[in-house]
C-alpha positions in Angstrom: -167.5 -49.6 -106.9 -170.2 -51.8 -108.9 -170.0 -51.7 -112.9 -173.1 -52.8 -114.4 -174.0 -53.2 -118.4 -177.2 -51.7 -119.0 -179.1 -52.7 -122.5 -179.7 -50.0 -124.6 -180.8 -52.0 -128.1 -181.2 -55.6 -129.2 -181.4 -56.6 -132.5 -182.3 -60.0 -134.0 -179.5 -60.8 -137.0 -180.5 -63.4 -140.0 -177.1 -64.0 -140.8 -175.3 -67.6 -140.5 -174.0 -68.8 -136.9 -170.7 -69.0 -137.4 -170.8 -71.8 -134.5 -174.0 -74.2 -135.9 -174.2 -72.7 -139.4 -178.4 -71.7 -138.3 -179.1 -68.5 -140.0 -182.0 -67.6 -137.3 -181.1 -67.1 -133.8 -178.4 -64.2 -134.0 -179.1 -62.2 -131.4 -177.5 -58.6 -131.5 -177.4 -56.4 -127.8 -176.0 -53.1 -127.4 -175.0 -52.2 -123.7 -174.5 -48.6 -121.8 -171.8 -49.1 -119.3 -172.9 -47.8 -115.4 -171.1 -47.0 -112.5 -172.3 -47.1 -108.8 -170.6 -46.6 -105.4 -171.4 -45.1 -102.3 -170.4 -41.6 -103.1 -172.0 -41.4 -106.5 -173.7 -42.7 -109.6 -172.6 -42.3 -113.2 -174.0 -43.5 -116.8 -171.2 -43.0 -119.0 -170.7 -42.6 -122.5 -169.2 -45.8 -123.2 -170.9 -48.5 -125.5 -169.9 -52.1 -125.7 -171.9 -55.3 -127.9 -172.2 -58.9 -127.6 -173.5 -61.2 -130.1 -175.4 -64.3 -129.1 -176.2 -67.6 -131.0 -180.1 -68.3 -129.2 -179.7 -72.2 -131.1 -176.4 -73.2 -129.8 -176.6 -70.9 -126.7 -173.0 -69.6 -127.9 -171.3 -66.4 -127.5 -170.3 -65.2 -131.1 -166.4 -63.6 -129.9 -165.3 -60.9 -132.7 -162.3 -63.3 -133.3 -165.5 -65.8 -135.6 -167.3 -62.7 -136.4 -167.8 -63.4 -140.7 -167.9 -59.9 -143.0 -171.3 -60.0 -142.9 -171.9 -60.2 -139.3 -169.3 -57.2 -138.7 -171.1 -55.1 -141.6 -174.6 -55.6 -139.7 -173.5 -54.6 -136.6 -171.9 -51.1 -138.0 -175.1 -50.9 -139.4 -176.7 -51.3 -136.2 -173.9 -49.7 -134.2 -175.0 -46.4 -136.3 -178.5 -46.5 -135.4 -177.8 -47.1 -132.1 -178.5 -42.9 -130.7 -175.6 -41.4 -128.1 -177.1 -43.0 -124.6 -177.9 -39.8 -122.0 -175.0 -40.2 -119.6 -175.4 -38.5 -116.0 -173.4 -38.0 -112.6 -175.7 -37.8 -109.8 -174.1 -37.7 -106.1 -175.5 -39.8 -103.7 -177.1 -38.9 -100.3 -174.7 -39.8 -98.2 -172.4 -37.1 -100.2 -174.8 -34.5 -100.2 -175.5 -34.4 -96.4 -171.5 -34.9 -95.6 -170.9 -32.1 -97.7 -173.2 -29.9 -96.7 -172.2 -30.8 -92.8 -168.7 -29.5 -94.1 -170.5 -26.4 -95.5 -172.0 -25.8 -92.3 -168.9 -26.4 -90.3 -167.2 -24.0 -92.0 -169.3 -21.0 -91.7 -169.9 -21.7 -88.0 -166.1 -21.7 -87.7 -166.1 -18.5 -89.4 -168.1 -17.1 -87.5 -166.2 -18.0 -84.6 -163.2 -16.7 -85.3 -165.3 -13.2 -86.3 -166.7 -13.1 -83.4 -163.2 -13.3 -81.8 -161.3 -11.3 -83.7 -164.4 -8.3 -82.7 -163.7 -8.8 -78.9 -159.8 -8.3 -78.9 
């Protein structure tokens, strides 16, 4: 099963770097979380963030996040609209389940048939 982040929003922040004290260069991305395997695909519901420092080329963890940095990104957390999520079957499970369907009503009719002659 493959999980893949999928960018929903980015937003550029002029707040300070907590890492090189540059106040341009913030970079804000929102990310819907996908699911793929062989049976199925799914975009779920699930949102996650990451901050990014484009001058230093540093990740910006929660743990260095300042007041104002946390405040923007509720901000932009709230304008961020509810992602579509989907479940869509793949076509390998479609055609096994319909050669399930299909054995099934030939058995049925089988055993009809059988149960007519005794």
């Amino acid at each position: 099963m493959e999980t893949v982040q999928k960018e929903i929003k980015e937003a550029a922040l002029t707040n300070n770097c907590p890492e090189c004290f540059s106040n341009e260069g913030l970079i804000l991305t929102f990310y819907q979380k996908h699911i793929k395997s062989a049976w199925f695909k799914k975009a779920t519901g699930e949102i996650t963030d990451k901050i990014v420092c484009n001058n230093c080329h540093t990740t910006i963890y929660p743990v260095r996040w300042t007041e104002d940095i946390e405040r923007v990104r509720e901000f932009y957390l709230k304008t961020v609209e509810n992602p579509k999520t989907y479940f869509k079957l793949t076509k390998l499970t479609i055609f096994i389940l319909l050669g399930i369907v299909i054995a099934a009503i030939v058995v049925f009719v089988l055993i009809q048939k059988q149960l007519l002659l005794v």
